[in-house]
C-alpha positions as CSV (number, residue, x, y, z in Angstrom):
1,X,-15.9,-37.5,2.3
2,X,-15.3,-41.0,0.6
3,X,-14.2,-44.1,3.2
4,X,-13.2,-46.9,1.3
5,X,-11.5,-49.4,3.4
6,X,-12.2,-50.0,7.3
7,X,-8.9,-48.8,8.6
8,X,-10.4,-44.9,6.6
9,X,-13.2,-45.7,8.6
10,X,-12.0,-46.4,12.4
11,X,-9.2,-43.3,11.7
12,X,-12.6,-41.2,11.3
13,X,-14.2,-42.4,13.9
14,X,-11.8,-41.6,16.5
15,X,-12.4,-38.2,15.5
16,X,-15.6,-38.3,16.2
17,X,-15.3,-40.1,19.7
18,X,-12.4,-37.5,20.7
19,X,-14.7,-34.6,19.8
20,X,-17.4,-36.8,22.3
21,X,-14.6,-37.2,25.3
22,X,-13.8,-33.7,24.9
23,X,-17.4,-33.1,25.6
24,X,-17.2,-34.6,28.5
25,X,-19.1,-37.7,27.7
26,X,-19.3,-41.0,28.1
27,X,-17.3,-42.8,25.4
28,X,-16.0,-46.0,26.7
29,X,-19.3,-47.6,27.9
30,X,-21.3,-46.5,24.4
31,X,-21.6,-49.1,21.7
32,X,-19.6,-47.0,19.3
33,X,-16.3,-48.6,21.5
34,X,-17.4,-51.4,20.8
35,X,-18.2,-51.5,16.9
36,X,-14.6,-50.2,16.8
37,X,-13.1,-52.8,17.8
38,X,-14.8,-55.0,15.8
39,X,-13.6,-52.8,12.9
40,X,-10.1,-52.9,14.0
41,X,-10.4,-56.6,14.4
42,X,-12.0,-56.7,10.8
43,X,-9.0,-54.3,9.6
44,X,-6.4,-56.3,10.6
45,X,-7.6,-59.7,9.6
46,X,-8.2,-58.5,6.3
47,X,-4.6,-57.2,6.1
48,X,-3.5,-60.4,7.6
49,X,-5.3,-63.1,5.9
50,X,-7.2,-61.4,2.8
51,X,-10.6,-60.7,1.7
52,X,-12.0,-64.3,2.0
53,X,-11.1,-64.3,5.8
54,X,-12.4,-61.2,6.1
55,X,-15.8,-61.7,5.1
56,X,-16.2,-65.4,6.8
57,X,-15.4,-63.0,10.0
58,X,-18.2,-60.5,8.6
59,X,-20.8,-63.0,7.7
60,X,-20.2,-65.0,11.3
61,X,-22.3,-62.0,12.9
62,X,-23.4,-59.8,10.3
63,X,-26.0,-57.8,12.1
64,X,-23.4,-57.1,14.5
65,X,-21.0,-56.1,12.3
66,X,-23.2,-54.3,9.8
67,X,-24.1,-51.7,12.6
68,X,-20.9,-51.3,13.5
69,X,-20.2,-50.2,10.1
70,X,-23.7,-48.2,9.0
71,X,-23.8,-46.6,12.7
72,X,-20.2,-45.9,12.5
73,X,-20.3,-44.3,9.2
74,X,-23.1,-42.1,10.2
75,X,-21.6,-40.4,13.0
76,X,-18.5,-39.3,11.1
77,X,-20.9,-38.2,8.6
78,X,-23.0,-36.1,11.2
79,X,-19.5,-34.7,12.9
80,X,-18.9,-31.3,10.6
81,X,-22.1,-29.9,11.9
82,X,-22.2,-31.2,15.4
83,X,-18.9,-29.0,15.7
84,X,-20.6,-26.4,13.8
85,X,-23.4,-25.8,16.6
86,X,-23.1,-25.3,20.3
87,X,-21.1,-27.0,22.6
88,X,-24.0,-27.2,25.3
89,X,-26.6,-28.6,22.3
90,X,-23.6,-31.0,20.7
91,X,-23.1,-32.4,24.5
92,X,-27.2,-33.1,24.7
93,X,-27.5,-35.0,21.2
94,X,-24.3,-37.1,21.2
95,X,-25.0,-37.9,25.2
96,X,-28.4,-39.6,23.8
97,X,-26.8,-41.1,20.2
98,X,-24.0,-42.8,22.1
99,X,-27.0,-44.4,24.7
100,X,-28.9,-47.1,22.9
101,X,-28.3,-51.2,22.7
102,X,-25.3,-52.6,20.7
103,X,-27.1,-54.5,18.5
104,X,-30.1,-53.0,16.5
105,X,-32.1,-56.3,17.1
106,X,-32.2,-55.4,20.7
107,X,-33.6,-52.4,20.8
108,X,-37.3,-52.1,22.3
109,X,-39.9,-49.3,21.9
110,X,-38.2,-47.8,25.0
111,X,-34.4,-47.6,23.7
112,X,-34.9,-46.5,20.0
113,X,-34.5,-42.6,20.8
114,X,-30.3,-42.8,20.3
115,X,-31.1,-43.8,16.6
116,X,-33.9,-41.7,16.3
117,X,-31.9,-38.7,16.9
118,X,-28.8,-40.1,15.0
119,X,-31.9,-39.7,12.1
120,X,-32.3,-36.0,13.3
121,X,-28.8,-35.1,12.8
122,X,-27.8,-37.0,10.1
123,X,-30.8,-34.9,8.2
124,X,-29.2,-31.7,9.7
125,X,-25.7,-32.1,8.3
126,X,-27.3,-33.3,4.8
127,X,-29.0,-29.9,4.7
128,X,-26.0,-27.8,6.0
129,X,-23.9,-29.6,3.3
130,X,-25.8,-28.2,0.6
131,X,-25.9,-24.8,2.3
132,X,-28.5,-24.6,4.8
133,X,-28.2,-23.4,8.2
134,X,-29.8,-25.5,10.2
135,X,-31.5,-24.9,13.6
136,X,-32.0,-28.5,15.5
137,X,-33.4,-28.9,19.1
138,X,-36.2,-25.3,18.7
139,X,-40.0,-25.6,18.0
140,X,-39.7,-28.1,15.6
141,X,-36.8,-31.6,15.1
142,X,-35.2,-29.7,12.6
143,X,-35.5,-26.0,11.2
144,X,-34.2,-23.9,8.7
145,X,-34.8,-20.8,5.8
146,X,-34.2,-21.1,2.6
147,X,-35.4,-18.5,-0.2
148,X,-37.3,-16.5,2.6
149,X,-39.6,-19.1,3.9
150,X,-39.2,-20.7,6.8
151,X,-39.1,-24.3,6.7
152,X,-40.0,-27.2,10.1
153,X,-39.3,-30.4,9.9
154,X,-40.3,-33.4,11.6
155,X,-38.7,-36.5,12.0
156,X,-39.9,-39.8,12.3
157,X,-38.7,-43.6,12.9
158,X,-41.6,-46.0,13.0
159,X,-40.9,-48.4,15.4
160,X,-42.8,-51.4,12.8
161,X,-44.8,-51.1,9.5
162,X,-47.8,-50.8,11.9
163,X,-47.4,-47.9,13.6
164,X,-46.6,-45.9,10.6
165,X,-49.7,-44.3,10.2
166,X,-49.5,-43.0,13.9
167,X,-46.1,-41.8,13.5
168,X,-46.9,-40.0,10.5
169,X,-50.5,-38.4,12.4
170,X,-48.6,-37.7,15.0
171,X,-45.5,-35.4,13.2
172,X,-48.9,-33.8,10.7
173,X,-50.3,-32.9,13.9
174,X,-47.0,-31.1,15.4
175,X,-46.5,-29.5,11.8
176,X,-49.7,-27.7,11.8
177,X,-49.7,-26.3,15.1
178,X,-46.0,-24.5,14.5
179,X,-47.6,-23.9,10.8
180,X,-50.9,-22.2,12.5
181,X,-48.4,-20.0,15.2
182,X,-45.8,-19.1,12.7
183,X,-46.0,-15.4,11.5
184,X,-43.8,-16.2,8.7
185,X,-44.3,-17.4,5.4
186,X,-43.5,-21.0,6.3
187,X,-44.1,-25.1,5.2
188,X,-43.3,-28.0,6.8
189,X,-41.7,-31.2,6.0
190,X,-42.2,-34.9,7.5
191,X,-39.3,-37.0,7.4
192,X,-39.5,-40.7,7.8
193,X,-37.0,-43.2,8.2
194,X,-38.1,-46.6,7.0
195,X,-34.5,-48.1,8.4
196,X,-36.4,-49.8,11.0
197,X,-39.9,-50.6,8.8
198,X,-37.6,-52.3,6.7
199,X,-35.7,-54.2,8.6
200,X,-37.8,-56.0,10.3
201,X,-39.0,-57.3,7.1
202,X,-36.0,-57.9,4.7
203,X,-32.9,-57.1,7.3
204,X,-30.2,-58.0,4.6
205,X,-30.2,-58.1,1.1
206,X,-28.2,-60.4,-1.1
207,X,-26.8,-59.3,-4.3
208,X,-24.0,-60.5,-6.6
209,X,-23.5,-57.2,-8.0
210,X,-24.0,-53.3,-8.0
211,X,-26.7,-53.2,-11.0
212,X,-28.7,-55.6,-8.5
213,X,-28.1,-54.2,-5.5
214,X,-29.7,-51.1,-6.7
215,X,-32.5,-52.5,-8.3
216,X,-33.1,-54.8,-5.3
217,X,-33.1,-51.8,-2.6
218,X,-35.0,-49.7,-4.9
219,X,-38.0,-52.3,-4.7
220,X,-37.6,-52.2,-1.3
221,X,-37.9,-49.2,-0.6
222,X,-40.5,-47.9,-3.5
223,X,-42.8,-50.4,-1.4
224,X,-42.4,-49.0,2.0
225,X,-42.7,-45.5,0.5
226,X,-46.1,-46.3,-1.6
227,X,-47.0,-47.4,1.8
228,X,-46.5,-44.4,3.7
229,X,-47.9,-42.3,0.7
230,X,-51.2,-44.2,1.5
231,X,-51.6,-43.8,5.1
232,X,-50.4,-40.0,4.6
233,X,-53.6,-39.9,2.2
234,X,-56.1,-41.6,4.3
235,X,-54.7,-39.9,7.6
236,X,-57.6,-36.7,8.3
237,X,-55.0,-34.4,10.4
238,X,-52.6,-34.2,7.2
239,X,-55.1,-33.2,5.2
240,X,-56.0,-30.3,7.2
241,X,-52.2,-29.1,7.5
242,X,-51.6,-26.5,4.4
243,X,-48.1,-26.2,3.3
244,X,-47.1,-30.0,4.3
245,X,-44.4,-32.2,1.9
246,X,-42.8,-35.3,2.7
């Protein structure tokens, strides 16, 4: 699915919060309500006044506004397979992803598990989309087969660059005790999401084009990965777990 304008994006989003309300859950008081109507409002001055005015608006609270647009985008994104699994298990994840502060900056060690799990099932429905069938909520974050070996997978959000080395002992730790109890053939994969590791170090980048938008987030990123790379190295528990990739 490609969403190219903001009005695309608020259409697919009310598809999303229906298939929430028809769960039973609580829409109206989540911050998804809120982010859209700031794309609504975003929508409509564009159409009204053009792009300029449109991105004075954008710019005048851009954290704001960029979470309403990243966070909205992901849960259409994450929508095909959250109606592709059980009602009951739907109902659990999106009653914790619609949970969590409004504004990214606000969040505290204590309110970060609606995005962490947003991390889990956007990493679900990028592995059903290439085939997979996914298990999500079992003995591991996520879990699936593929060519006859079974695969867990853990997922991680450091809170800051400094506890990524805990984090990452932490999800070698839970990946070798499913490894050691599986009777399968089986490997495990550690997933880490550096959204938060990186924002609160470079929260927005500027660019004046594509070509250096790339390049710019590709040095971003390269950095936070070498990073984890070397704490994964240095960390004794992942050494010990045999069939591990991240």
């Amino acid at each position: 699915m490609v969403i190219q304008t903001w009005a695309e994006l608020v259409a697919e989003l009310d598809k999303a919060l229906a298939f929430a309300l028809g769960l039973g859950l609580d829409v109206p008081s989540s911050r998804f309500t809120k982010f859209r109507t700031l794309l609504v409002d975003l929508d409509d001055l564009l159409q009204r006044a053009g792009n300029a005015a449109a991105l004075r608006r954008f710019m005048a609270d851009v954290e704001l506004n960029g979470a309403a647009l990243t966070e909205s985008h992901e849960l259409v994104t994450i929508l095909p397979f959250l109606q592709s699994i059980s009602p009951d298990r739907s109902r659990r994840k999106l009653r914790i992803v619609l949970q969590g502060p409004t504004s990214p900056s606000d969040e505290q060690p204590q309110s970060t598990e609606a995005r962490n799990t947003m991390f889990e099932l956007n990493l679900a429905a990028r592995l059903q989309r290439v085939g997979l069938d996914v298990e999500i909520g079992g003995d591991a974050d996520l879990g699936f087969t593929c060519n006859g070996v079974r695969w867990f997978r853990e997922c991680k959000r450091p809170w800051k660059v400094e506890t990524i080395e805990s984090n990452i002992g932490e999800a070698c730790r839970q990946l070798g005790e499913r490894l050691s109890s599986s009777r399968l053939a089986a490997r495990g994969l550690l997933a880490i999401s550096v959204s938060r590791s990186l924002a609160t170090r470079a929260p927005y980048l500027e660019y004046s084009g594509e070509a250096e938008l790339r390049r710019t987030l590709k040095d971003h990123v390269s950095s936070m990965v070498r990073l984890m790379e070397e704490r994964m190295q240095g960390i004794e528990r992942c050494h010990r777990v045999g069939g591990l990739g991240s």
